[in-house]
N, C-alpha and C positions, 0 to 999 in steps of 0.2 A: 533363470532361463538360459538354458547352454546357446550357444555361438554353432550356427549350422554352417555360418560362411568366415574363413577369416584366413585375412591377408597379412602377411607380416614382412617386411621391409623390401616391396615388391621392387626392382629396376627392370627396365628396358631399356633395351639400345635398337636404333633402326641403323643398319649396317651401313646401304645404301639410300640416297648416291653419296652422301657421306655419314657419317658418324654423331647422330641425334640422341642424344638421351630423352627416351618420350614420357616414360615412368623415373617416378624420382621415389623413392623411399615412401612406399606406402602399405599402411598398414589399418586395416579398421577388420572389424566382425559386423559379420548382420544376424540379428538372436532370434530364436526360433518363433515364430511368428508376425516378425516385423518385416514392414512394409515401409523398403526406403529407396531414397528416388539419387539418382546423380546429376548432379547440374552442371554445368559452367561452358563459357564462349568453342567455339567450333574448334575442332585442332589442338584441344586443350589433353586430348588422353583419353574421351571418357569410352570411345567405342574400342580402343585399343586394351583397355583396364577389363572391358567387361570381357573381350577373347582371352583374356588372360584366365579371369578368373572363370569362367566357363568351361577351363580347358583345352580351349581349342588352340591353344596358340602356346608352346612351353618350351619357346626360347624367350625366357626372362631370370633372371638371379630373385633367391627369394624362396618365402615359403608358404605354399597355398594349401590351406586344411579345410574337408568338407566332411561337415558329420563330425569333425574331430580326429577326421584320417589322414595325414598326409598326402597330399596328389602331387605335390611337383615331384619330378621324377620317374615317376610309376610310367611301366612302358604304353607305349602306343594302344594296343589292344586295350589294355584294361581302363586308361584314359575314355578308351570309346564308350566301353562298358560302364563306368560313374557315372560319365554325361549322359547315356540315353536310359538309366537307371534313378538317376536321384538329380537330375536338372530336366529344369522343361521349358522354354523358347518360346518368345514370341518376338517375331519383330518387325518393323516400319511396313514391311510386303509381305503377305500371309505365305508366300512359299505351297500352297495348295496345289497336286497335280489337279490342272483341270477337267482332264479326261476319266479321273477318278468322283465314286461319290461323295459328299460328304461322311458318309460314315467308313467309308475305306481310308479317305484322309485321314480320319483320328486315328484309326487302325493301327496306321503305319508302325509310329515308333513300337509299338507292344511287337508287334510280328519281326521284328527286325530284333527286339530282346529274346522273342522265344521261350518266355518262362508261363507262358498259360496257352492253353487249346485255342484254335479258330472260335468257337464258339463261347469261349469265356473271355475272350479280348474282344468279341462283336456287342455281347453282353454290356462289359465295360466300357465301349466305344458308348454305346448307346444313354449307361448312364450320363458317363460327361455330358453328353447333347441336351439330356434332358433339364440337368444341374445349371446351364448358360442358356434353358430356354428355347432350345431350338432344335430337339428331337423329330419335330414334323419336316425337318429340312433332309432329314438322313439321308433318303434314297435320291435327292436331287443332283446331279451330277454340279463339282463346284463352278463349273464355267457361269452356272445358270443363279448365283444367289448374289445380293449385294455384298459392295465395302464393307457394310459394317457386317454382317450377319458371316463375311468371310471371316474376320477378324477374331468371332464370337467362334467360328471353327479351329481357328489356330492355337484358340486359348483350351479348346476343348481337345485337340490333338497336344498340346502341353501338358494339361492332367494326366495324361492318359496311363502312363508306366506310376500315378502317386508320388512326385518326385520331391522331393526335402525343400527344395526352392526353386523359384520360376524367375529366370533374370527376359529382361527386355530390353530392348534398344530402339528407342523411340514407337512402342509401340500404336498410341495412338496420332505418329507425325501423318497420316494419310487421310484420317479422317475428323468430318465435319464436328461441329460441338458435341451435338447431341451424339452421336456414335462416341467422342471419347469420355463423356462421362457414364456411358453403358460401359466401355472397357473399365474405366476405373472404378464403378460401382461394383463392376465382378471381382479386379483384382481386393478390394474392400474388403467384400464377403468370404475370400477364401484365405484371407489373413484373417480374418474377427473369428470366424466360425468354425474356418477345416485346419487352422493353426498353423497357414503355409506361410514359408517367405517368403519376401518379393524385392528384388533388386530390381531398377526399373531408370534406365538413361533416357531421360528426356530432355527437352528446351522448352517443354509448358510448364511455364510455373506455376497455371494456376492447376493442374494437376500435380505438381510437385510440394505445394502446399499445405494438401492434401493428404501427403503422404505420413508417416508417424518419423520422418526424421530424413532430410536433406543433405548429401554429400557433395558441398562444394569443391569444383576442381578446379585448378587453373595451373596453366604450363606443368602439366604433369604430376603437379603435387596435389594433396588434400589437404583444405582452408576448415573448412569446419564441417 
């Protein structure tokens, strides 16, 4: 199995208000279709590790490869383009405009790539919806559907560009039981079945459990 995600001897420093090292030398991969979770106490690194590795954040030493291509470095623009290309988000607050439909919110990231027509990214939109069950929801404006059935949209605006790995950051912390084992039954199926990644920072263990392999964190390092 090739390494879709892999970090190698990652540091951070937080400048102000003084001089923290938040990342200590860390290094793991996550393999093409695995499905692995990060754990450890609040302040330990893990939302800091995942901007990193997402991309979004690259003032860090170190070297971050996706696909097996280099990214630290690569400038701004093309940065943008990896991320809304070959990652897909989900996290603790679906981030949903609410004045938009649910099927314009999946939309989004594809129309903001630009590599297919209005009517083959609505297409596509529509598949996702149907894939996470809730195709009947498209034309409802998001203000008007539940927590969880939002959440089931965010994961379907995540698919949406087919992106090599789907990282999260506490994506089930908002809701009740039964909504996070629908989110993780989905994240399940599209690692077993559509052979996606899944990085996935949470504090429930017993969805982390769950998962095919646990990244302990504590003070900035990785335990096991």
């Amino acid at each position: 199995m090739e390494n879709i995600l892999e970090a190698r001897n990652i540091n951070k420093h937080f400048k102000k208000p003084v001089l923290f090292h938040v990342l200590k030398d860390i290094s793991f991969s996550v393999k093409e279709g695995e499905f692995a979770s990060i754990m450890g106490k609040s302040g330990c690194g893990k939302s800091t590790l995942l901007y990193v590795l997402s991309t979004m954040d690259t003032d860090y030493e170190g070297q971050l490869f996706l696909h097996g291509e280099l990214v630290s470095g690569q400038p701004a623009d093309k940065l943008a383009y990896i991320r809304n290309k070959h990652i897909g988000f989900v996290f603790q607050f679906h981030y949903l405009l609410a004045e938009f439909t649910v099927l314009e919110n999946v939309m989004l990231p594809a129309r903001k790539l630009a590599e297919r027509s209005y009517e083959e990214i609505e297409q596509k939109a529509m598949e996702k919806l149907q894939i996470l069950g809730i195709d009947k929801l498209a034309l409802k404006k998001a203000s008007q559907i539940s927590g969880g059935e939002k959440q089931r949209v965010a994961i379907a605006r995540a698919l949406i560009n087919d992106p090599v790995i789907i990282m999260g950051d506490e994506p089930t912390g908002n809701l009740d039981s039964h909504n996070s084992e629908n989110v993780f039954n989905i994240f399940r199926e599209l690692s077993d079945e559509q052979g996606l990644s899944l990085l996935i920072v949470t504090h429930d263990q017993d969805f982390a459990d769950k998962t095919d392999r646990i990244i302990q964190m504590e003070d900035g390092r990785i335990l096991a």
